[in-house]
C-alpha positions as CSV (number, residue, x, y, z in Angstrom):
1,X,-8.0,-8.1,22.4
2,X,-5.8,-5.6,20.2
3,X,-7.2,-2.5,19.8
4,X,-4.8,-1.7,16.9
5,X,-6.3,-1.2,13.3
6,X,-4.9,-2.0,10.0
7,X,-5.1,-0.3,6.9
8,X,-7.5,-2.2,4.8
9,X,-7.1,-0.3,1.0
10,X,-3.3,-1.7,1.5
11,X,-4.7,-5.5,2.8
12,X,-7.1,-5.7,0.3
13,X,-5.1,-4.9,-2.6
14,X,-2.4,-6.9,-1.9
15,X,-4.5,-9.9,-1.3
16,X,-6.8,-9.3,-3.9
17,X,-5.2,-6.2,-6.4
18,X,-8.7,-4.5,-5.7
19,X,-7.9,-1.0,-6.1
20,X,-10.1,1.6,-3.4
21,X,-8.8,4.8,-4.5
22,X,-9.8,3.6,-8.7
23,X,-10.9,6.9,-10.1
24,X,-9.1,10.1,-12.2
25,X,-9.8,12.4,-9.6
26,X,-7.8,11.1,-6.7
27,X,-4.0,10.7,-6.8
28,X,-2.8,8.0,-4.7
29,X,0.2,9.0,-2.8
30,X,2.2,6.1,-2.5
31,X,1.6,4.3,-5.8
32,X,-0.1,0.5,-6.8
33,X,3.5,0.0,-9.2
34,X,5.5,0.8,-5.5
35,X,2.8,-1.8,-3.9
36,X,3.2,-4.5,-7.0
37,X,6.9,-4.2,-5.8
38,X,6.7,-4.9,-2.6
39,X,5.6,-8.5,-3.4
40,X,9.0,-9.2,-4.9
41,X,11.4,-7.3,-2.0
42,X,12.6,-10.3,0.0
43,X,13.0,-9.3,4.2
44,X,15.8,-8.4,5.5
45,X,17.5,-10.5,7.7
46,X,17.0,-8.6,11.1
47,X,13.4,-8.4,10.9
48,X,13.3,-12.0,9.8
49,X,15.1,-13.0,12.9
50,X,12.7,-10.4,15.2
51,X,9.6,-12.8,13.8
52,X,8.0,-15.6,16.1
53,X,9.7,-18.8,14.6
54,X,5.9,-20.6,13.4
55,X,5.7,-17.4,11.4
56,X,7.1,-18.1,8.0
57,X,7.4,-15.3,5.6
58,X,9.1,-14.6,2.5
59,X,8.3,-10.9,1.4
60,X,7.1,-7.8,2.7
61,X,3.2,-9.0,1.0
62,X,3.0,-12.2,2.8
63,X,4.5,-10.0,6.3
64,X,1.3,-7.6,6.1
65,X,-1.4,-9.9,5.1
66,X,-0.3,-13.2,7.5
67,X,0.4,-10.4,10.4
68,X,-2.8,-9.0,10.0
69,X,-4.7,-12.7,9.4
70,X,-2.9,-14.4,12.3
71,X,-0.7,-12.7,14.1
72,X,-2.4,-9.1,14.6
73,X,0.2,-7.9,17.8
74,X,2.7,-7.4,15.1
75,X,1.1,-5.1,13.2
76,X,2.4,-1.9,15.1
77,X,5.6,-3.3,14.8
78,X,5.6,-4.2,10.7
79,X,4.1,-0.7,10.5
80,X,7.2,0.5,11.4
81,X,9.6,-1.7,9.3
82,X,7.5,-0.8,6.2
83,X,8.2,2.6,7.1
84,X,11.4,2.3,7.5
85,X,12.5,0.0,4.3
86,X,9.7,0.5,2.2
87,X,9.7,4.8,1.5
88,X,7.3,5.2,4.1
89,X,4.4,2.5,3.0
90,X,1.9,3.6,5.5
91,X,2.5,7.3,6.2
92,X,2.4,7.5,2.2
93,X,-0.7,5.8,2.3
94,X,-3.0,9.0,1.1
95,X,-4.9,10.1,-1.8
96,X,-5.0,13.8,-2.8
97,X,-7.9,14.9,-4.8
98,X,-7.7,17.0,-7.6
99,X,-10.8,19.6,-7.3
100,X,-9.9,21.9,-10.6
101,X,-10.2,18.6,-12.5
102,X,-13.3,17.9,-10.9
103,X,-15.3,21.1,-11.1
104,X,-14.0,21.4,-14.7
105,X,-15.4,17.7,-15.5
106,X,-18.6,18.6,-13.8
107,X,-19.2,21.6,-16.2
108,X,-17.7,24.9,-14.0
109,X,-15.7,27.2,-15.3
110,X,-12.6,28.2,-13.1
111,X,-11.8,31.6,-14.1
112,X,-9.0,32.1,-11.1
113,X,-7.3,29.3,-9.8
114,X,-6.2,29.5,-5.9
115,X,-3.1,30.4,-5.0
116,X,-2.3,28.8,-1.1
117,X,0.5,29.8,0.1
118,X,1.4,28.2,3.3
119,X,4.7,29.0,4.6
120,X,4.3,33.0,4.6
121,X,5.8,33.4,8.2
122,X,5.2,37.2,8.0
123,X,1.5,37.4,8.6
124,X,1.9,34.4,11.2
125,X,3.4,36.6,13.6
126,X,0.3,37.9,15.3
127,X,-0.8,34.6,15.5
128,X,2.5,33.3,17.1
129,X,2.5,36.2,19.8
130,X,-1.1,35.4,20.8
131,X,-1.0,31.9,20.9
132,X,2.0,31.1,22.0
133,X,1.9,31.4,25.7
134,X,-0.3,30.2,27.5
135,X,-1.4,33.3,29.7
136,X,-2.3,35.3,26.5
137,X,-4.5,32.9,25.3
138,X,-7.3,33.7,28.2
């Protein structure tokens, strides 16, 4: 038994274009026009050849749904080819939700907006001498 899983919003809407992430508030990362082109993009040779030879596939589509229908081992493996040809199909595969949009639809006023600012190293630095050995942290 395979204890791998799949991504099922991908699966589902290549098989059957149902959309998961179908509403204004989320962002989907990756895009459904990148997915509707990934039924045309024909397999490169290599991978063709690393395929069992019952398993007949044309494009990247018929790749993810057969592997995960029939052939579920591959799956970790077309993971990474996707990856690799296809600008990162699966670590792409993310929706961001856009909260202003939804607290303003839902009737609050946002006076200030947040400002994050994540890569401000200087006030890290207490953090990076506590934590970083291992001694300190006890």
């Amino acid at each position: 038994m395979y204890n791998n899983l799949y991504c099922e919003n991908i699966y589902l809407y290549l098989k059957n274009k149902k959309k998961i992430y179908d509403s204004k508030f989320y962002k989907y990362e990756y895009g459904y026009y990148n997915l509707d082109n990934i039924e045309k993009i024909k397999l490169p040779p290599d991978i063709v050849n690393k395929l069992p030879k019952e398993f007949k596939v044309n494009n990247w589509k018929d790749l993810i749904c057969k592997s995960i229908e029939e052939k579920f081992y591959l799956m970790k493996n077309v993971e990474k080819w996707c990856n690799y040809h296809n600008n990162n199909l699966f670590k792409k595969n993310y929706v961001i939700f856009d909260c202003n949009l939804y607290l303003r639809n839902n009737g609050f006023d946002i006076i200030d907006e947040p400002d994050f600012q994540l890569n401000n190293t200087n006030s890290r630095n207490n953090y990076n001498l506590i934590y970083r050995l291992n001694t300190r942290r006890i």
